[in-house]
C-alpha positions in Angstrom: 226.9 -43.8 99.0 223.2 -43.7 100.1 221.8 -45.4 103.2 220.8 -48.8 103.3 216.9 -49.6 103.1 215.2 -50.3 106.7 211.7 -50.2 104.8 210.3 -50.3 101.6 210.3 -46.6 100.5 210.9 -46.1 96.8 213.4 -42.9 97.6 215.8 -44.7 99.6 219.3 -45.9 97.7 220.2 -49.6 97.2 223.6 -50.6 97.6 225.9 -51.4 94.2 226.7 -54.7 95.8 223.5 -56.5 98.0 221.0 -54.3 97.0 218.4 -53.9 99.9 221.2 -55.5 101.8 221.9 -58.4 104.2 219.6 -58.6 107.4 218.6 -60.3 109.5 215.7 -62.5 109.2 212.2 -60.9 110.7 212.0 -63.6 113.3 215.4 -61.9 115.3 214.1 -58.1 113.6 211.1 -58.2 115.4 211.0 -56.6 118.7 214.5 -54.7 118.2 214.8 -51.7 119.8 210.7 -51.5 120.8 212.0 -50.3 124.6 213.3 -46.9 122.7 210.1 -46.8 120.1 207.7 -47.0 123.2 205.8 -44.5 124.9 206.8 -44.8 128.8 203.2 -45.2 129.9 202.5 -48.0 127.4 205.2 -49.3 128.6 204.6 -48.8 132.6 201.5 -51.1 131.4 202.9 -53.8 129.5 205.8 -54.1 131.8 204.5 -56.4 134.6 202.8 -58.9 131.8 205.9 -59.0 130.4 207.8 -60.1 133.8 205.3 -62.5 134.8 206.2 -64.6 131.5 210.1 -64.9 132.9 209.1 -65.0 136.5 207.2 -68.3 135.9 209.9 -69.7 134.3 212.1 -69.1 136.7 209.9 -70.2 139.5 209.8 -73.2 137.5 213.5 -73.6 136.8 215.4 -72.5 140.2 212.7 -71.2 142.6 215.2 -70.9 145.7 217.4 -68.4 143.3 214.7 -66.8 142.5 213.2 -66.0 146.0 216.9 -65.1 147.0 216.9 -62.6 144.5 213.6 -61.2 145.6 214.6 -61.1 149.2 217.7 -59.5 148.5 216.6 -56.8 147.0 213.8 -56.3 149.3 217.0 -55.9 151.6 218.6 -53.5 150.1 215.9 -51.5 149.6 215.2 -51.4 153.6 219.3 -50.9 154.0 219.3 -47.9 151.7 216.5 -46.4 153.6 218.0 -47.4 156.9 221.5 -45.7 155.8 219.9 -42.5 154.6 217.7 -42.3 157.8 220.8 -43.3 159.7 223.4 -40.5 157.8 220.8 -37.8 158.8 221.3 -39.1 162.6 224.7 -38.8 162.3 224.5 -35.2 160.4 222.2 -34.0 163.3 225.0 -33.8 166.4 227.6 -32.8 164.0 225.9 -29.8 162.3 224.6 -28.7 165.9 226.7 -25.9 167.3 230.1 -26.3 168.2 231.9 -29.7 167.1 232.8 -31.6 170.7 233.9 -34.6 171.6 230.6 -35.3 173.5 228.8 -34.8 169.9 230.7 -37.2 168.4 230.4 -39.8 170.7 226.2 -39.1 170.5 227.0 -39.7 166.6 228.4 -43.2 167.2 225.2 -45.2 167.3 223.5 -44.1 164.2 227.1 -44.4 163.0 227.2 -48.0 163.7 223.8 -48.5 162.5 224.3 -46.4 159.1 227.9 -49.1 158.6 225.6 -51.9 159.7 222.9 -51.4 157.3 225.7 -50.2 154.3 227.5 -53.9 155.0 223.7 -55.7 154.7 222.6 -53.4 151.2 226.0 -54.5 149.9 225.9 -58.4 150.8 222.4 -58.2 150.0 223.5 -57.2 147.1 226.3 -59.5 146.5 223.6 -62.6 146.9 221.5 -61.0 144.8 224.1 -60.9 141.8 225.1 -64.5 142.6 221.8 -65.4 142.6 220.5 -64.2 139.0 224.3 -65.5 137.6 222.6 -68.7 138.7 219.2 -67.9 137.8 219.7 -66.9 134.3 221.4 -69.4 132.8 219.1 -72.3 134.2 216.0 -69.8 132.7 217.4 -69.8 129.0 218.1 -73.6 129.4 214.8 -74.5 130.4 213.0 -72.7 127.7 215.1 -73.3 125.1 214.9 -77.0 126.0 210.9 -77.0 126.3 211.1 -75.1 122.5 213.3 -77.9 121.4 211.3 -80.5 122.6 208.1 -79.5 121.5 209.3 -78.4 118.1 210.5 -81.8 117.8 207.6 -83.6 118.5 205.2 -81.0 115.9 204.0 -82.4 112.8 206.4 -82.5 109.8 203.6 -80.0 107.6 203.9 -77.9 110.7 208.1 -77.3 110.3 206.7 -77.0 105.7 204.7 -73.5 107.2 206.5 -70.2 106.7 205.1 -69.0 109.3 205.4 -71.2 112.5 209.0 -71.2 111.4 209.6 -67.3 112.0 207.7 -67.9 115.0 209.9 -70.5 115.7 212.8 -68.1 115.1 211.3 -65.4 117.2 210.9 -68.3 120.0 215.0 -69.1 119.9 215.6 -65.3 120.3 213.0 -65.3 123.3 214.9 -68.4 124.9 218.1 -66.4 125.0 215.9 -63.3 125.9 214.6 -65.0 128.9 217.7 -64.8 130.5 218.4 -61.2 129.7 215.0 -60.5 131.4 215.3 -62.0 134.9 219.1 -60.3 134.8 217.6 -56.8 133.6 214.4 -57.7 136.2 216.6 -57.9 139.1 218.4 -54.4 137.9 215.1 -53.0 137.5 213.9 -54.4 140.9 217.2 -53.0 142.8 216.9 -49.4 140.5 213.3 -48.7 141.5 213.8 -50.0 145.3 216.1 -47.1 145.7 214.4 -44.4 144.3 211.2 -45.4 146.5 213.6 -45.7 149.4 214.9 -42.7 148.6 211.6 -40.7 148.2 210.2 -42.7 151.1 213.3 -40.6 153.2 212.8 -37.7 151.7 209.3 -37.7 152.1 210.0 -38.1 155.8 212.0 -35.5 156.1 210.2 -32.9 154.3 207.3 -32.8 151.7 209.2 -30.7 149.6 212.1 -32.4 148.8 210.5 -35.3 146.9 209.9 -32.4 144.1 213.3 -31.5 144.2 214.2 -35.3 143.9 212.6 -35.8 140.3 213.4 -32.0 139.4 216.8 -33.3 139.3 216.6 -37.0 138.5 214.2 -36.5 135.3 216.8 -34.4 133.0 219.1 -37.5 133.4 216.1 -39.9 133.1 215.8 -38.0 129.4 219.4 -37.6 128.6 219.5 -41.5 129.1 216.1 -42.5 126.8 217.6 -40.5 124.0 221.3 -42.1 124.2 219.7 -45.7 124.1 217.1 -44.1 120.9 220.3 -42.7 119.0 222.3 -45.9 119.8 219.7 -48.6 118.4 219.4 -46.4 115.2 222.9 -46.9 114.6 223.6 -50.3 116.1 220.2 -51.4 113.7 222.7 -49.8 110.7 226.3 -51.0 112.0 224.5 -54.6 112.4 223.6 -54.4 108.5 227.3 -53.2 107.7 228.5 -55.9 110.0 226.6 -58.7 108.0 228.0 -57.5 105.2 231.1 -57.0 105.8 231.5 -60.8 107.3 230.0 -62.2 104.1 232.7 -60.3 101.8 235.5 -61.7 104.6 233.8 -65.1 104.2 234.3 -65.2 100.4 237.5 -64.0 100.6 238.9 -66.2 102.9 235.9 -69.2 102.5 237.4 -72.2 100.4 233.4 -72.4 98.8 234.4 -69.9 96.2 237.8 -69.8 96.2 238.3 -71.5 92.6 236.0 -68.9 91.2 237.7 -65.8 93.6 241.1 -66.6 91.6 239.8 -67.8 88.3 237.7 -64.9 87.7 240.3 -62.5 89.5 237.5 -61.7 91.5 239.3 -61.0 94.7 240.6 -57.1 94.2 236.6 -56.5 93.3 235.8 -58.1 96.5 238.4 -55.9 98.7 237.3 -52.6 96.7 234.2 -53.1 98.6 235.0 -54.5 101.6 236.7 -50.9 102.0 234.0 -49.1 100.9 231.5 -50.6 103.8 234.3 -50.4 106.3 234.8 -46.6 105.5 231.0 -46.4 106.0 231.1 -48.0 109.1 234.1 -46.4 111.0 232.0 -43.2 109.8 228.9 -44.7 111.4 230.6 -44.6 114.7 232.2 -41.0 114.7 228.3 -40.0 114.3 227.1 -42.2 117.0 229.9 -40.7 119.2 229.2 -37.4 118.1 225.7 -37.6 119.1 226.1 -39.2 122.0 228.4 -36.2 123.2 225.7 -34.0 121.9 222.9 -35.7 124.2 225.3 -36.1 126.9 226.0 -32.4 127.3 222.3 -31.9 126.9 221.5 -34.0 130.2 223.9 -32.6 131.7 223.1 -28.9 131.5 219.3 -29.7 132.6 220.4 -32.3 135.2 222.6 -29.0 136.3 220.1 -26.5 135.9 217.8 -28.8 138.1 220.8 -29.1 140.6 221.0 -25.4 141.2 217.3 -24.8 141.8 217.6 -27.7 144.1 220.7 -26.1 145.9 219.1 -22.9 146.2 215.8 -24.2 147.2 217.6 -26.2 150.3 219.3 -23.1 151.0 215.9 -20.9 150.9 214.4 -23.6 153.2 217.7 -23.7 155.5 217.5 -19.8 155.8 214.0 -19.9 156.5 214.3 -22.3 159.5 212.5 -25.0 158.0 214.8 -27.5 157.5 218.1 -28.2 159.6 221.5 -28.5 158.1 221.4 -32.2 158.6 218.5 -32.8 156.8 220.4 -30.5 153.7 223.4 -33.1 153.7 221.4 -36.1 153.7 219.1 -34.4 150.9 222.4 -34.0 149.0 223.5 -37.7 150.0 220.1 -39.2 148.2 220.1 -36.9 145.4 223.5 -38.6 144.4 222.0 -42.1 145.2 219.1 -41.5 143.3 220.8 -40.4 140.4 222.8 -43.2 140.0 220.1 -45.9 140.5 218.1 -44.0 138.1 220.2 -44.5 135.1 220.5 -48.2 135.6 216.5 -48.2 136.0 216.4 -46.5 132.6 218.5 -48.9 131.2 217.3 -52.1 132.7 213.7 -50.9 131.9 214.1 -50.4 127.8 215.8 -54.3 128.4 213.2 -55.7 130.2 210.6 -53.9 127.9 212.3 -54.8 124.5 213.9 -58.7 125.7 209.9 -59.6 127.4 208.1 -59.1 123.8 210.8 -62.1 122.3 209.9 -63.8 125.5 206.3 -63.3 124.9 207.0 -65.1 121.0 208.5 -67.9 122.6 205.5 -68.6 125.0 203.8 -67.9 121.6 205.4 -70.4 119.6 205.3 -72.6 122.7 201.5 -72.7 122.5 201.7 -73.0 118.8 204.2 -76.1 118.9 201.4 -77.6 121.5 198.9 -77.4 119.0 200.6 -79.0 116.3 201.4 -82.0 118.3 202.0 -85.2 116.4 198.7 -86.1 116.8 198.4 -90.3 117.4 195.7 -92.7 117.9 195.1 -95.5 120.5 195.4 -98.5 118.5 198.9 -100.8 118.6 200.3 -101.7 115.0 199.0 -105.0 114.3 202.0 -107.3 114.5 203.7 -109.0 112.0 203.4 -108.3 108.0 200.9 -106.0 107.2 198.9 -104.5 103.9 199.5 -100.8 103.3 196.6 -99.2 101.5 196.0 -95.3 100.3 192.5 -94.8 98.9 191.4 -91.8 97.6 194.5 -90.1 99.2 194.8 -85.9 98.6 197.1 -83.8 100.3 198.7 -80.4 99.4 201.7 -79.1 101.9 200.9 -76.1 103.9 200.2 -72.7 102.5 199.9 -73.7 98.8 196.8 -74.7 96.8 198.1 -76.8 94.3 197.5 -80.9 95.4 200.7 -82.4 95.8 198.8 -85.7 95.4 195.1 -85.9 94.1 192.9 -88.7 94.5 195.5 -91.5 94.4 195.2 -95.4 95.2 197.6 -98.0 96.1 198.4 -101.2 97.5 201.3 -102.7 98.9 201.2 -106.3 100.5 203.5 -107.4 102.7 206.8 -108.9 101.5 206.5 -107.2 98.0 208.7 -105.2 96.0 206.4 -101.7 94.8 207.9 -98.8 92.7 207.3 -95.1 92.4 208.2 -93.9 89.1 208.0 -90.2 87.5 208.9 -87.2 86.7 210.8 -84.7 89.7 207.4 -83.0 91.4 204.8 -85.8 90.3 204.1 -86.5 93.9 206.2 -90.1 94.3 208.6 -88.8 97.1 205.1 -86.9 99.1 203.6 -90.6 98.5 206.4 -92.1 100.0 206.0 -90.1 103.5 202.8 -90.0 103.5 202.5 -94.0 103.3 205.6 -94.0 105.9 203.1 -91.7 108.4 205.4 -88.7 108.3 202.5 -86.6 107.0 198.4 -87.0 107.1 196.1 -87.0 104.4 194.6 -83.6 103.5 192.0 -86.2 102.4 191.3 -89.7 101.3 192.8 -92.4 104.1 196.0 -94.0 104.3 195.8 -97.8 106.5 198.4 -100.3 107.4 196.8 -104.0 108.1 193.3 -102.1 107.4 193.5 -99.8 110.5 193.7 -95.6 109.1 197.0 -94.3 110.1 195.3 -91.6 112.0 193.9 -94.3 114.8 197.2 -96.3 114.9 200.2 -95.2 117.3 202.4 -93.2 114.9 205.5 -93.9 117.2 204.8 -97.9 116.3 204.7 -96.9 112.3 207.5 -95.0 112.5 209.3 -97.6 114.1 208.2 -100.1 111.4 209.8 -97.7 108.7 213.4 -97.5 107.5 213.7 -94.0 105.2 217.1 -93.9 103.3 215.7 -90.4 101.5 217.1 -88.2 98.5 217.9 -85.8 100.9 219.3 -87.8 104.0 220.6 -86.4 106.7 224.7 -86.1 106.8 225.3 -86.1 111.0 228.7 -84.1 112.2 229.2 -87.0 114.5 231.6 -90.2 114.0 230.6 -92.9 111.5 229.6 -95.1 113.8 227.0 -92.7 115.1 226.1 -92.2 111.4 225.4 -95.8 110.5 223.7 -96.6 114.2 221.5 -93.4 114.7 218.4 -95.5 113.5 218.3 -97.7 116.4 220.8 -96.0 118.7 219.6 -98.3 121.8 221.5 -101.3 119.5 224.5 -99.3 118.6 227.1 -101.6 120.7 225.9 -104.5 118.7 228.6 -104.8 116.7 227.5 -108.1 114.6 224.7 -106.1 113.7 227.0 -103.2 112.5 229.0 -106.0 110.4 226.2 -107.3 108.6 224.2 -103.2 107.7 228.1 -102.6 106.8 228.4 -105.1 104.4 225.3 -105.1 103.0 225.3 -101.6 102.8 229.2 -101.3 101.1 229.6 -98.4 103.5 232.6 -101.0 105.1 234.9 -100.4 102.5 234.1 -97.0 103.3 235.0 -96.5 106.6 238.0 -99.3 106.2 239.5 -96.0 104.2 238.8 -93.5 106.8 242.3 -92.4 109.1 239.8 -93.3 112.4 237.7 -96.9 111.4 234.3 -96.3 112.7 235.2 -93.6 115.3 236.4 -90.9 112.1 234.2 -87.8 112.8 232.4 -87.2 109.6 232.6 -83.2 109.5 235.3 -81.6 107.8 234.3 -78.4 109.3 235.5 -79.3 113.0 238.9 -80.3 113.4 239.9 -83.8 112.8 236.9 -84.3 110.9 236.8 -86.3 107.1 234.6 -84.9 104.2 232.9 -87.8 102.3 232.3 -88.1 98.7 228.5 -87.9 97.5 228.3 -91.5 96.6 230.5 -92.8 100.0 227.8 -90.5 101.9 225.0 -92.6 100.6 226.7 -95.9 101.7 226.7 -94.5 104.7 222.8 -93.2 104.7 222.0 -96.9 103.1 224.0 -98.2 106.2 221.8 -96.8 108.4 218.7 -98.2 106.6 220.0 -101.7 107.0 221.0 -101.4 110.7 217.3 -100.1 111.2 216.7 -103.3 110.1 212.8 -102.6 109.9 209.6 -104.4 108.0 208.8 -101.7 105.7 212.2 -100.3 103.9 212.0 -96.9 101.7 214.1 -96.5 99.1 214.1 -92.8 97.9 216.5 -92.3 95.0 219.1 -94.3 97.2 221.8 -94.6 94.3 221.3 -91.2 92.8 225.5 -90.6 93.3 226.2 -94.1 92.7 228.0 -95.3 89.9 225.8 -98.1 87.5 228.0 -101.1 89.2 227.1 -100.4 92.5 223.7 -99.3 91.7 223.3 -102.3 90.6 224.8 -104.6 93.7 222.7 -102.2 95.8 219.3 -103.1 93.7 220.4 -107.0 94.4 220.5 -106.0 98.0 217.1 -104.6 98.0 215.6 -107.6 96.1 216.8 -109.5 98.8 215.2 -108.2 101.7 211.8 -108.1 100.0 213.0 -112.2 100.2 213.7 -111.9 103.6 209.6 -111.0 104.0 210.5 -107.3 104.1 208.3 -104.8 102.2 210.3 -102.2 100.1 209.0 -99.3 98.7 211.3 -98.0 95.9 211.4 -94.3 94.6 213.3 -93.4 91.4 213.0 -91.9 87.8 215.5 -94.6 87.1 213.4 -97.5 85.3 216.3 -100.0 84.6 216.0 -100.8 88.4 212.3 -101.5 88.7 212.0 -104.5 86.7 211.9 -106.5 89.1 209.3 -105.1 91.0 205.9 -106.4 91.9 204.2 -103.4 91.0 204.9 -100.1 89.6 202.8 -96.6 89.9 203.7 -94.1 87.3 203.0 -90.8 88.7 202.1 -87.7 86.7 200.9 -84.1 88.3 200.0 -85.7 91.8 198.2 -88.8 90.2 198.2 -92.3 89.2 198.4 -92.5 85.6 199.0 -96.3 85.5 200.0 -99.5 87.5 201.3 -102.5 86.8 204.3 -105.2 85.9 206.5 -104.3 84.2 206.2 -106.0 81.0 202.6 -105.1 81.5 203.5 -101.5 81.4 205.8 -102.1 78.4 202.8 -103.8 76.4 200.6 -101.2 77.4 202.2 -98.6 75.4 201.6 -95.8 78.0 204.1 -93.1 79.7 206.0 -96.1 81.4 206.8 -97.9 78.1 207.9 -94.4 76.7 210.0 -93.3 79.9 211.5 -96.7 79.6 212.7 -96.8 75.9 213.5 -93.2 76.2 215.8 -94.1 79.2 217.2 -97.2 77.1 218.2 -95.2 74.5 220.6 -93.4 75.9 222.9 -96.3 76.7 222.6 -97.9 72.8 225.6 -97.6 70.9 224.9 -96.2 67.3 
């Protein structure tokens, strides 16, 4: 087997089975692995932009845990020094000539001092941890709940653009990267406080020994920045493995494609390379602990060669006379301490480096989300009945140049029944939402009561609008939830729940569930009850009823109903255009529109007649053909 593809070159081998393979999705690919890719000084620059992003949002989410994690640290960095300063005061009497029991009581005080300031580091450090476990979680929160909101308020041809939707998937990564930032931060803040409390000693106690300091700590430094390299160059390929792997597990085990799996005897194909990939795998790991062991030994014969030059510096400078034995131990004491804060600094600093540019997308897509806004205007929805008007209306969904609708006119006065007929993709459903204020007019003007949709308050013509459409959404909550989601402030008005179920027929449904009302309708979760197409779209009509709004939008509402209740549902809607309600009917099914006030054909994105019914029939056009076309099928020969 060759490797899977991480680019596009031609020489690299596909895989029998997915080809390219299965990966993730460049929103969550973006920024992987960029604190191994970077150059340290680039980094060294972007690094405090990058913590500033977090820091605000933690400022703004928990500022007391933040500034407990700040003074924490900033204690432990003046305990370290204290204890190192403090273990060289203790060295001093007891390296002096002969040990005697008047030296070691002269060692007491900077004894009790070096304990003291070893008890603050460590419940300075203690607070500090307790602090970002705190911290963290309240960060990812708030950002992920800003993303949420604002992505829910954008424009519906903002969530149609490619684009602002990997953005959008960059942003989620960034809200669970924001917590990984202010954790890493504060191991990045504790790692670098010791090593410039360290130097800081050192420095004091001789300008030679901060040399000797990074001398030693820098082979380990390197030892560390390859590891991390060689482990995000396998975890990138385990991760493709992994996703491939889970999807042949899921079609084993998935009941989606189980018919198929035993039909087609497709199962032993399935496990030949489900072994294959696992046997690439397990081999994936030997290397990576091969290498590892490789780098390990490296670092550890440079970090040892560094050692000895260190030792036999300290002992060149101990012959000379230039540096007491005290000062050599407490040398040796921060060496270790060093060493063992640098690694985490390394560690914390790829995090903070790689975690910060995801954070950076979701400020991005923050901004973004702001700027596609629903836009609304300042004038209230006139009340009662209104005319709904589109003149001259154009639009074409985001990034594509063909018109979804071109130049189109209609009219729809209150209390009247007005159809949308046509082929799939003639632009009936696009009309639909556009007259319902979901979208806005690339061009042309769409008005309710003579006021253009774009001054009116869109919140007040949404509210005015009940959508039952083609594609409805199918909540994993209870039934009741399902039928009452419309107007969840009314959902304990249970007269009102009577009358949408009725109406709706979705009471016979839910009379069948084991639950009533309260039957979760998931049948992924436990306890939950899978629905039927056509009992789903009692359900979704349900929900239109309990709206119980002035303008009503029918968009293929009985496309998995059988021609009975098609048919009781179509009485339904005839009677709520008698109740003064407008309804605005969408289907390529013409036996229901006869009744309708007014029918637009649509062809291509345009109006290519309008009229009654029998009026279309006489005129001979596209309707009259559509219609006796449709007729045909149900005349016994």
């Amino acid at each position: 087997m060759g490797r899977h593809r991480t680019g596009h070159a031609p020489d690299e081998v596909r895989d029998p089975l997915f080809g390219g393979g299965i990966r993730a999705s460049n929103g969550q690919l973006k920024h992987e692995g960029a604190g191994v890719r970077t150059g340290l000084l680039s980094m060294v620059r972007e690094l405090p932009g990058l913590i500033a992003v977090t820091v605000r949002l933690a400022r703004k989410a928990a500022p007391r845990q933040l500034l407990a994690v700040v003074v924490a640290e900033s204690v432990s960095a003046v305990a370290t020094v204290v204890t190192l300063l403090s273990t060289y005061r203790v060295l001093v009497p007891l390296m002096t000539g002969e040990p005697s029991a008047e030296r070691l009581r002269s060692a007491v005080p900077a004894l009790l001092v070096m304990a003291a300031a070893a008890a603050a580091g460590s419940l300075a450090r203690a607070a500090g941890r307790a602090a970002v476990s705190r911290l963290g979680p309240t960060v990812e929160r708030l950002a992920y709940t800003r993303l949420l909101a604002l992505a829910a308020d954008a424009e519906l041809s903002a969530l149609e653009s490619p684009d602002f939707h990997n953005l959008l998937e960059a942003a989620r990564q960034g809200t669970r990267a924001a917590r990984v930032v202010i954790t890493q931060a504060a191991q990045l803040l504790s790692g670098l406080s010791t090593l410039v409390a360290v130097g800081a000693v050192l420095g004091v106690l001789h300008p030679l020994l901060l040399p000797l300091l990074l001398a030693t700590v820098v082979p380990k430094g390197w030892s560390a920045v390859r590891s991390a390299r060689a482990r995000f160059a396998s975890a990138k390929r385990h991760m493709e493995l992994g996703r491939q792997l889970d999807v042949l597990s899921g079609l084993l085990t998935g009941r989606e494609v189980a018919t198929e799996v035993r039909a087609h005897g497709a199962g032993a194909f399935l496990l030949r390379h489900y072994d294959r990939l696992s046997a690439q795998a397990e081999a994936e790991q030997g290397r990576l602990g091969r290498e590892e062991a490789r780098l390990g030994l490296a670092g550890d014969a440079a970090s040892g060669a560094a050692a000895v030059l260190t030792y036999l510096t300290l002992g060149l400078l101990l012959v000379s006379g230039t540096i007491p034995l005290a000062v050599a131990g407490a040398v040796v004491i921060a060496i270790r301490t060093a060493k063992a804060s640098l690694l985490s600094l390394v560690m914390s600093t790829n995090q903070v480096y790689e975690q910060g540019l995801y954070v950076l997308e979701w400020e991005r897509a923050c901004e973004e989300a702001g700027r596609h806004r629903m836009s609304s205007g300042p004038v209230p929805l006139p009340a009662g009945p209104v005319e709904i008007r589109a003149d001259a209306l154009t639009f074409a969904y985001p990034g594509q140049s063909r018109l979804a609708l071109d130049r189109v006119d209609v009219l729809i006065r209150p209390g009247e029944i007005v159809a949308f007929v046509g082929a799939n993709g003639s632009g009936k459903s696009t009309m639909a939402k556009l007259l319902s204020g979901l979208y806005l007019p690339t061009a042309g003007q769409v008005s309710w009561g003579g006021v253009p949709i774009e001054r009116l308050r869109r919140r007040e013509v949404f509210d005015s609008v009940a959508l039952v459409a083609q594609d409805f959404a199918r909540w994993p909550a209870t039934a009741h939830v399902n039928v009452t989601l419309g107007r969840p402030e009314d959902a304990g008005d249970r007269e009102r729940l009577w009358r949408a179920s009725v109406a709706s027929g979705s009471d016979a449904v839910v009379a069948a569930l084991p639950d009533g009302w309260e039957t979760l309708l998931a049948r992924e979760f436990m306890g939950g009850t899978e629905l039927s197409g056509g009992q789903w779209q009692r359900i979704g009509l349900g929900r239109a009823w309990f709206r119980d709004a002035p303008v009503v939008v029918f968009d293929e509402p009985t496309s998995a109903l059988d021609p009975r209740a098609e048919i009781e549902i179509f009485e339904q809607v005839a009677g709520l255009a008698t109740a003064g309600r407008t309804v605005i009917l969408v289907t390529h099914r013409l036996a229901s529109v006869s009744r309708a006030d007014r029918i637009y054909v649509f062809d291509a994105g345009r109006v290519v007649e309008h009229g009654r019914h029998a009026e279309l029939m006489r005129a001979d056009g596209p309707y009259a053909s559509m219609y006796r076309l449709q007729a045909a099928q149900y005349t016994i020969v």
